[in-house]
Structures are given as structure tokens and as C-alpha cells.
C-alpha angles and dihedrals in degrees: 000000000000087000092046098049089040079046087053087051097051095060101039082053092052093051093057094050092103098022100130088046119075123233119254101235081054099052109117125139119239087279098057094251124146115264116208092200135340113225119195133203095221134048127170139218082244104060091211083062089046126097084050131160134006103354129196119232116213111198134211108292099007108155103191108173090171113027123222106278096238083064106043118123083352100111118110100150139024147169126217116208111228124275089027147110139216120200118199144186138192092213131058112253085044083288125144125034115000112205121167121206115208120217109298140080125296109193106173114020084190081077090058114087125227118189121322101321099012146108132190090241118136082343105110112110095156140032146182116192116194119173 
């Protein structure tokens, strides 16, 4: 009876992994439309505490050489909505370090390495989103 209930646990604990992140065949701005990725300014240690905060929605097809520079190297955190693809870099004009994150959920981009120290987090200053 004990394994079954810490079994029980286990799952439901699973499950929740994610819970604060939405999932990418779910991601769709207030109109309906279609979101490409979701990135968001906070992420946590804890990934149900991570995709806090404002987020940015890149859309099918956005091609952002220079973010907006509210967003610049403030990402910590994205989702990418299934079948799509975002492009980063670390640079404005699409310069610097390239990484592209495949659909899925991306709860803490400290955990992303860039080159040999780095990490992706609060480093996008460019994107290009294709679904």
C-alpha cells in the first residue's frame, strides 16, 4: 500500500512539473491566433515556478533581427508551440551565438549552454520563428 500511495506521488508530481508553463499545442494569443513560441522574462530553480512573469509572443513567420529593447537579454524562459521552430541569437542583426529550440518547453534557459561557460539566459537579442 506504502509503494502504491509514494507511486501515486511520483506522477502527480510529474504532471506538475511544467504546471506554470503552458504547453505548446496550447499556445494562442487573446485573439485565437496561432503563437510560434512564447518567451518569458522570469524562470525559477523550481520549473513549476518557471514562464513567469510578461512574456513575448513570436508569431509564424516573425523575423526580429534587433528585439525590442524592453526585451533584450530578458528571456529566461520560453515555449515553443509544436511543429515550430525558434531561432536565437545572443547578438543584435541576427549576429553572435545561433541556437534553435525545437517545439517543447523550455523552463529554465540557464540550463542551455552557450559556448564553452555560457548559458542562453537573459542573452536573446534576436529571433526568427517558422511553424
Amino acid at each position: 500500500m506504502r509503494l502504491l500511495i509514494a507511486l501515486l506521488i511520483c506522477v502527480s508530481s510529474i504532471q506538475g512539473l511544467y504546471a506554470q508553463c503552458p504547453e505548446p499545442n496550447t499556445l494562442v494569443d487573446a485573439s485565437g491566433a496561432k503563437v510560434c513560441a512564447r518567451m518569458f522574462e522570469d524562470s525559477n530553480y523550481y520549473y513549476e515556478q518557471s514562464c513567469g512573469g510578461e512574456y513575448l509572443d513570436a508569431y509564424p513567420g516573425d523575423d526580429v533581427p534587433i528585439i525590442p529593447w524592453r526585451w533584450n537579454n530578458r528571456i529566461s524562459s520560453l515555449v515553443v508551440s509544436r511543429s515550430c521552430t525558434l531561432t536565437v541569437w545572443s547578438l543584435a542583426r541576427k549576429e553572435g551565438s545561433k541556437r534553435k529550440f525545437t517545439a517543447g518547453i523550455q523552463p529554465r534557459l540557464r540550463d542551455v549552454g552557450q559556448g564553452l561557460f555560457g548559458n542562453w539566459n537573459n542573452d536573446i537579442s534576436a529571433y526568427y520563428c517558422v511553424c
